[in-house]
Residue frames as a rotation matrix with the C-alpha (Angstrom) as fourth column:
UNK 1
0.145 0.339 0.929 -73.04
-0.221 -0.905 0.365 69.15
0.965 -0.258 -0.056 -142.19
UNK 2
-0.441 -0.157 -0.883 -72.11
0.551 0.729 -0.405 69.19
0.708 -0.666 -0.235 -138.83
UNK 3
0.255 0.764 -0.593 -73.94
0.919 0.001 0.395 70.15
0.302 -0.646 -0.701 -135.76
UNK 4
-0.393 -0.388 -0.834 -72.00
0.464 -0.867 0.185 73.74
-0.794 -0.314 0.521 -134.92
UNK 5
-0.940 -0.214 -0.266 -72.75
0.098 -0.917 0.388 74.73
-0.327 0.338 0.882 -137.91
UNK 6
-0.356 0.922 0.150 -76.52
0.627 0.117 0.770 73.75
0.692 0.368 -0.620 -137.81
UNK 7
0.173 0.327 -0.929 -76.74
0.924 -0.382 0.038 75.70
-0.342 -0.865 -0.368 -134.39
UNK 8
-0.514 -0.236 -0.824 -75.09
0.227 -0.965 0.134 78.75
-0.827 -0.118 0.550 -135.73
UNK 9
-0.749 0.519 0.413 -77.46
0.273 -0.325 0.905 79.00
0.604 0.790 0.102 -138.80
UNK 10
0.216 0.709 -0.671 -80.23
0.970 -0.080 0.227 78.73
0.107 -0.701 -0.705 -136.17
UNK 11
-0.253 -0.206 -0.945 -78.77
0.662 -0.749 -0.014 81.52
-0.705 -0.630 0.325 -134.45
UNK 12
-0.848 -0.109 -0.518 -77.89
-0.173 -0.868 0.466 84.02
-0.500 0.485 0.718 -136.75
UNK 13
-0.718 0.678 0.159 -81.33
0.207 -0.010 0.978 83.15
0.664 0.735 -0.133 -138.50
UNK 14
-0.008 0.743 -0.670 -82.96
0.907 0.287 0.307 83.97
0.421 -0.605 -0.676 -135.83
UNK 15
-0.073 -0.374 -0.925 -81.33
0.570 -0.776 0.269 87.07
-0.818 -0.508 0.270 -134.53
UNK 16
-0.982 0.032 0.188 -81.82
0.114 -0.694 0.711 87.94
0.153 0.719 0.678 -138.56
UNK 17
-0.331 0.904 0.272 -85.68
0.834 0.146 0.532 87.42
0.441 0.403 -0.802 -138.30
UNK 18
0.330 0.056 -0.942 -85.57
0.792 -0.560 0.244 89.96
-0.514 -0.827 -0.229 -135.21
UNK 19
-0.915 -0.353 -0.195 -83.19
0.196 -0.813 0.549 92.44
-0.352 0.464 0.813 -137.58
UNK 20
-0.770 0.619 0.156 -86.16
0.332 0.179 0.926 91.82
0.545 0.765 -0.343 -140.61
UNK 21
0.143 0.990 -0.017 -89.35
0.919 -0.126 0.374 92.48
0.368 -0.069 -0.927 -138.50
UNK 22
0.138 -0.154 -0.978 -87.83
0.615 -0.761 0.207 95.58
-0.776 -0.630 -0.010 -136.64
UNK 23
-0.775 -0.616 0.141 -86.53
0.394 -0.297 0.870 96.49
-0.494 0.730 0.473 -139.89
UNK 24
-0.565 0.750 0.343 -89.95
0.543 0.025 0.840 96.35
0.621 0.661 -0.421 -141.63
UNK 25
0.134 0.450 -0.883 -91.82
0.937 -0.349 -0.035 97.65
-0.324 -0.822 -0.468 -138.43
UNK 26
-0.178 -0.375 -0.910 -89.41
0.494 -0.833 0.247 100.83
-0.851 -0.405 0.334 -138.42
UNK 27
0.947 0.090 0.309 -88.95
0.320 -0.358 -0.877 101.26
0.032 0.930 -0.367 -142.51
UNK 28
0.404 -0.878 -0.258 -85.30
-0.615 -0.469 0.634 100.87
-0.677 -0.098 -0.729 -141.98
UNK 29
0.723 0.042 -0.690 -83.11
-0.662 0.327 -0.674 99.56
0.197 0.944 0.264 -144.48
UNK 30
-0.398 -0.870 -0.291 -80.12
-0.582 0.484 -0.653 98.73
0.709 -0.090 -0.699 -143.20
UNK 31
-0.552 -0.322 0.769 -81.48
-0.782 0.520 -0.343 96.58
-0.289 -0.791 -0.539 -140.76
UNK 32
0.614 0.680 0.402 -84.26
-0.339 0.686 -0.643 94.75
-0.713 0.259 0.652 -142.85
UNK 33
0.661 -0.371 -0.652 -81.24
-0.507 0.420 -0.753 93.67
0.553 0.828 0.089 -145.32
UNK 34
-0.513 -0.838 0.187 -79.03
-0.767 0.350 -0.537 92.57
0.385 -0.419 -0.823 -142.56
UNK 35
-0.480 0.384 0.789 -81.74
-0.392 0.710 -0.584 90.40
-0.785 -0.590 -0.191 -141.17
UNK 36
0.827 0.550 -0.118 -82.82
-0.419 0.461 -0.782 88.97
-0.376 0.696 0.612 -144.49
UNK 37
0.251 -0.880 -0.403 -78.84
-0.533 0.222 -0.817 88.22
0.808 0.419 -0.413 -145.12
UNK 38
-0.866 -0.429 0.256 -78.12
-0.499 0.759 -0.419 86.50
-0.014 -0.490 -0.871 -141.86
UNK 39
0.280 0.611 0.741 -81.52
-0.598 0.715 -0.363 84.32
-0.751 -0.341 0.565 -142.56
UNK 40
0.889 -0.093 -0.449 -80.00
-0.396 0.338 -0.854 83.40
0.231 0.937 0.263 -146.46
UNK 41
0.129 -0.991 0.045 -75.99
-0.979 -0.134 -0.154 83.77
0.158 -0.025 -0.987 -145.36
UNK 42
-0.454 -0.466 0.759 -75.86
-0.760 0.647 -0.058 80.03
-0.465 -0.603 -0.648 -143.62
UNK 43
0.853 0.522 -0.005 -77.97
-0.263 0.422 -0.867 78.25
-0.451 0.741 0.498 -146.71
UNK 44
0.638 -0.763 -0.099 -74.38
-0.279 -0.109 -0.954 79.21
0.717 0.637 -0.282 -148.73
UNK 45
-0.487 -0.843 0.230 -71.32
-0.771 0.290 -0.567 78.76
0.411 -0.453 -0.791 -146.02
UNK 46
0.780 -0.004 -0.626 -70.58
0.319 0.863 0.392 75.33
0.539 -0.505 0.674 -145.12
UNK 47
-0.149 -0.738 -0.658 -67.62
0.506 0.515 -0.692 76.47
0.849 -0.436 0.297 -143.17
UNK 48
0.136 -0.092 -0.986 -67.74
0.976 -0.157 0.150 76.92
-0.169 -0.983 0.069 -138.96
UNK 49
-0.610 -0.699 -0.372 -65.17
0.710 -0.691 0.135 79.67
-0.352 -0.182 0.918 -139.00
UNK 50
-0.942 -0.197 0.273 -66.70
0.331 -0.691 0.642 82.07
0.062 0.695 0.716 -141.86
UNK 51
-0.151 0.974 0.168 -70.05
0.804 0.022 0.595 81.03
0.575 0.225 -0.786 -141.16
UNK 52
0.693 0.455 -0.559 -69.79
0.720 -0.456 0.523 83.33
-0.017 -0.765 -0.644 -137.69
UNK 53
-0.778 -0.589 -0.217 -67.31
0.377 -0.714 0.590 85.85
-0.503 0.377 0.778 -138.84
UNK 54
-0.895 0.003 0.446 -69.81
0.328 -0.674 0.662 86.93
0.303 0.738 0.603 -141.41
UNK 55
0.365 0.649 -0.668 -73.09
0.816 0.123 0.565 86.40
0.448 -0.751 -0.484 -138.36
UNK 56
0.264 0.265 -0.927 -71.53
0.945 -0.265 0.193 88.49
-0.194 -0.927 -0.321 -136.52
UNK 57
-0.863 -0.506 0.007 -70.33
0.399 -0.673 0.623 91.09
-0.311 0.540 0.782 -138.66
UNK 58
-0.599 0.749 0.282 -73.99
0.106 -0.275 0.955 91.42
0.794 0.602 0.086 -140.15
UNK 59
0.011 0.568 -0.823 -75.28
0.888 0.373 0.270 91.04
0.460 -0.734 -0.500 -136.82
UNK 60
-0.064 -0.519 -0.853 -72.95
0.758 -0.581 0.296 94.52
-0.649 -0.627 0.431 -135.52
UNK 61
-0.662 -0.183 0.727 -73.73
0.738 -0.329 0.589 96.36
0.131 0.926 0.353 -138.96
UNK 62
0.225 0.945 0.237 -76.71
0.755 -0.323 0.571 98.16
0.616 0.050 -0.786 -138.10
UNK 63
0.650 0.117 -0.751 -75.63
0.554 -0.750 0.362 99.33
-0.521 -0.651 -0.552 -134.45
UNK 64
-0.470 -0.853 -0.225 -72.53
0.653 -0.508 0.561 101.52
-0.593 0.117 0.796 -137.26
UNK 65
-0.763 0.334 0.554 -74.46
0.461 -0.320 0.828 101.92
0.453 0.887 0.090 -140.11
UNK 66
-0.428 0.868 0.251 -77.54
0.762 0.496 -0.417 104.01
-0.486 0.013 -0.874 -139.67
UNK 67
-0.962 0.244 -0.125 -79.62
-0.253 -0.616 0.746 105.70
0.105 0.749 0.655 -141.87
């Protein structure tokens, strides 16, 4: 494991916990699953590249998706 990709779990687990409580707060879906997926997503990817490709992709879902 190397250290970039312990920081970007951090991150994107963090920025999911923020999706997750707003999410729950509001009674939105699409954002309490995006922030429960970028706290799981970096458990599974060991690689750099994909790990923040799919961070930031879940990260930008909400502001398209909303419902």
């Amino acid at each position: 494991m190397s250290t970039s990709l312990l920081l970007w779990g951090v991150l994107f687990g963090a920025v999911g916990s923020g999706y997750f409580l707003y999410g729950r707060k509001q009674g939105a879906a699409v954002p309490l699953g995006c922030g429960v997926a970028q706290m799981v997503v970096p458990y599974f990817i060991s690689n750099v590249v994909l790990l923040v490709a799919v961070g930031l992709a879940l990260a930008v879902l909400p502001y398209f998706v909303r419902r």
